[in-house]
C-alpha positions as CSV (number, residue, x, y, z in Angstrom):
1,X,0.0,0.0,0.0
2,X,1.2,3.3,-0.9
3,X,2.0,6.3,1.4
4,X,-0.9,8.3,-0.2
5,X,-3.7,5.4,0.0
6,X,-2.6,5.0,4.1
7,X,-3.0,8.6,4.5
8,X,-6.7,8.1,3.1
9,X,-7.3,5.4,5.3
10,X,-6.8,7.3,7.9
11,X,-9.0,10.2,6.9
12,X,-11.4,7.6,6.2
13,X,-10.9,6.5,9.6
14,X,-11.4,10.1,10.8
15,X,-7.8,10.1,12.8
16,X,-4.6,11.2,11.9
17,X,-0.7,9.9,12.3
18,X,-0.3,11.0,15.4
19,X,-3.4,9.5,16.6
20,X,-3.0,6.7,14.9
21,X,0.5,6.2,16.3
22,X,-0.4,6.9,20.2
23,X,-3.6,4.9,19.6
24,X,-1.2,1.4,18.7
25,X,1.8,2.4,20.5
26,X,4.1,2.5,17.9
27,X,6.3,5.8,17.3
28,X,5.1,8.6,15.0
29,X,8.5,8.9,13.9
30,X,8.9,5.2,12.2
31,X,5.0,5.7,10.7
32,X,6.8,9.0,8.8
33,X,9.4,7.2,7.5
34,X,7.0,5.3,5.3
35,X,6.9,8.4,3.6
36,X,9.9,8.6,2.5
37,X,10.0,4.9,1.2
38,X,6.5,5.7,-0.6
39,X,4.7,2.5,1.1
40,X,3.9,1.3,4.4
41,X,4.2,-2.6,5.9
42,X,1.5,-4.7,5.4
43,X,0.4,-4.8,9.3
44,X,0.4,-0.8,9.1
45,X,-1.8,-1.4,5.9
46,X,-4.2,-3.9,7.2
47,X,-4.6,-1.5,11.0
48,X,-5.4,1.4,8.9
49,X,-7.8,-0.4,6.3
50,X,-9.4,-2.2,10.0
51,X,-9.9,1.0,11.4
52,X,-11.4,2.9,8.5
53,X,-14.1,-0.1,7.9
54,X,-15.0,0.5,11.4
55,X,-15.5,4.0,11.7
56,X,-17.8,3.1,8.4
57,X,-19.6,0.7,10.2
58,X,-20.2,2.6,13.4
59,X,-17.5,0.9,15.7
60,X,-15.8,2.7,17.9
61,X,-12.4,0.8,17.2
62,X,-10.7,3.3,19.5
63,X,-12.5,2.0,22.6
64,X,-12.3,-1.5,21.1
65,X,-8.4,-1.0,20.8
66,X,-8.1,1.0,24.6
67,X,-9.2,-2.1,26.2
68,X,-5.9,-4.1,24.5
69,X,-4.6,-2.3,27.1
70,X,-1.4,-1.7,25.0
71,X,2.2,-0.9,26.4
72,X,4.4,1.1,23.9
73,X,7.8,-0.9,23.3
74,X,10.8,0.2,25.1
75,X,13.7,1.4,22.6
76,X,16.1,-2.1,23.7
77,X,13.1,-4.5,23.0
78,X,13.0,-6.5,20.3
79,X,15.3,-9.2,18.4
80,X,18.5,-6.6,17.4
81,X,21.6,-8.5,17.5
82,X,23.8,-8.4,20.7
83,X,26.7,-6.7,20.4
84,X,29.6,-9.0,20.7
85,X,32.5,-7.8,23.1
């Protein structure tokens, strides 16, 4: 999915980046970057497209996603390699 077609999504879904970034706990900064690259990762894709069908439909995903209860990753988590000494 394109940069452009994301960004619709998300006006679809009557929210924007920053929103949409607090809202699944991932950092605004890595959503911009998509921007750069001119398309966003399928999971980003399929959470925008999600939302947008929602807000169509009359579900309040943003309540639906609140009680996930999310916790924003800390900046060491993950699988990076360990750096060998």
């Amino acid at each position: 999915m394109t940069f452009i077609e994301f960004k619709k999504l998300l006006l679809d879904a009557e929210t924007t980046i920053p929103k949409f970034t607090s809202l699944i706990k991932v950092s605004e900064k890595n959503v911009q970057s998509y921007k750069k690259k001119e398309e966003v990762p399928n999971t980003i894709a399929v959470i925008a497209a999600c939302f947008a069908k929602m807000q169509q439909e009359g579900i309040d995903y943003k309540e639906v996603i609140g009680d996930l209860d999310l916790n924003k990753k800390s900046k060491n988590s993950g699988f990076s390699k360990k750096k060998k000494k």
